[in-house]
Steps between C-alpha positions, in 0.01 A plus 500: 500500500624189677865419358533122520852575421576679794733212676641382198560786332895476532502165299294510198679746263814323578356156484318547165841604344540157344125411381519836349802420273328160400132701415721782276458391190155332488353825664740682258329318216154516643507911489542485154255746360539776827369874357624706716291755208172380580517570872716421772664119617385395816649255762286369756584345805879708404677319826794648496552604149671261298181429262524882476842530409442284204223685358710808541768287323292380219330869471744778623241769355218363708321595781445237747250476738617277817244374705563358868316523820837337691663832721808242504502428126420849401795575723764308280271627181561875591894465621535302145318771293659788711832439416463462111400851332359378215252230700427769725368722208297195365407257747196600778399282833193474571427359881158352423380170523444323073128441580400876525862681363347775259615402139533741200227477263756298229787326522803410338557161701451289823736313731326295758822308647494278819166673574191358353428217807478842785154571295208297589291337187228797455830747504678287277221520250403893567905586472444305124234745375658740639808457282340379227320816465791732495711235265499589138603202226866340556540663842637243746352403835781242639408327819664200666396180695616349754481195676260364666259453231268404686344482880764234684781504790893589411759340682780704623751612273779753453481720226765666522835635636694820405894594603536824631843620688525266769144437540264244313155530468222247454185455481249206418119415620251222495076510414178377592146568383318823636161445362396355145650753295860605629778338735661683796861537447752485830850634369773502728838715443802530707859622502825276527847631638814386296474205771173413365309554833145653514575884597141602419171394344174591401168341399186666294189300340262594271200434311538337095226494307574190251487522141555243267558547072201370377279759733792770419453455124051488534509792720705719249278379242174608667642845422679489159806410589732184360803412674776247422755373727839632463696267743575499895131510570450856346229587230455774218172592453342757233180604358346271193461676254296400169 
């Protein structure tokens, strides 16, 4: 597997720190409804772990299924899980890619954070049945957009800047269309001295497929699911049921 996170991989547990605070409670409330009776929770696209903390938060008796094709990501994953008995009992990695992970036959609930736009359209909609298959009534699939909604250029921007010792670290990126369905995102990180000077840096792009609500909400339909917004761009979606 090709990690797209291999230069960057230094920055983005530490620099989701803060966007992870803000999404707490509207994921919190999305999971409503998790069974960790009927089968397993899983977390795709895991990152490093702090989706999968929560679920082992909000279910300590589950077992959690963390899926993650990153070697950097599952690196911060595994050092997280390996030093906490009880997440080590519960929690399993599983280094494949969301588009062919093996899933267990039902499921108890579904995180799909700051993950959906790596999967092309005909993914998208085959990772859908997919779940929707193994998803009994009330069980949660919560899944997040984010911006763009829709094929156009992003101007540079920084996202974001974290304190640690001596050192800060930033990163921030720009976009531009890469075909009629996704945008190619250029991120640039670096790290400042206590001067504020440049000591290092690193760049990584990558390919988003763009998603907007309205095609979110029809494609979950097409398989029996509904899902309402829950704030921050992230979405609770269950089976109807009659």
């Amino acid at each position: 597997m090709t990690d797209e996170y291999s230069t960057s991989g230094e920055f983005l547990d530490i620099l989701s720190r803060d966007a992870w605070a803000a999404l707490r409670e509207p994921v919190t409330s999305a999971l409503r409804g998790i069974d960790s009776a009927v089968g397993p929770l899983i977390d795709l696209g895991a990152g490093s772990g702090r989706g999968t903390l929560l679920l082992a938060e909000l279910a300590p008796s589950a077992f959690v299924l963390a899926v993650e094709p990153s070697l950097v990501q599952r690196a911060v994953l595994l050092a997280r899980l390996a030093d906490d008995p009880v997440l080590a009992e519960h929690v399993s990695v599983i280094a494949q890619r969301t588009e062919t992970a093996q899933l267990p036959d039902a499921i108890g609930g579904v995180l799909a954070m700051n993950m959906i736009g790596h999967l092309s359209p005909d993914d998208r909609r085959q990772l859908w049945c997919r779940l929707g298959d193994r998803m009994g009534p009330e069980v949660p699939l919560v899944v997040n957009l984010q911006a763009p909604a829709r094929v156009e250029a992003i101007p540079d921007a920084d996202f974001a800047a974290v304190r640690i010792g001596s050192c800060t670290y930033e990163g921030g990126g720009r976009a531009e269309p890469d075909g009629p369905e996704a945008v190619a995102w250029h991120m640039r990180y670096g790290v400042r001295d206590q001067k504020g000077d440049l000591v290092s840096e690193a760049a990584a792009t990558y390919r988003w497929y763009v998603l907007d609500e309205q095609t979110l909400l029809a494609e979950l339909a097409e398989v029996g699911l509904a899902a309402q917004p829950c704030g921050l761009g992230v979405y609770r979606a269950a089976r109807v049921t009659d």
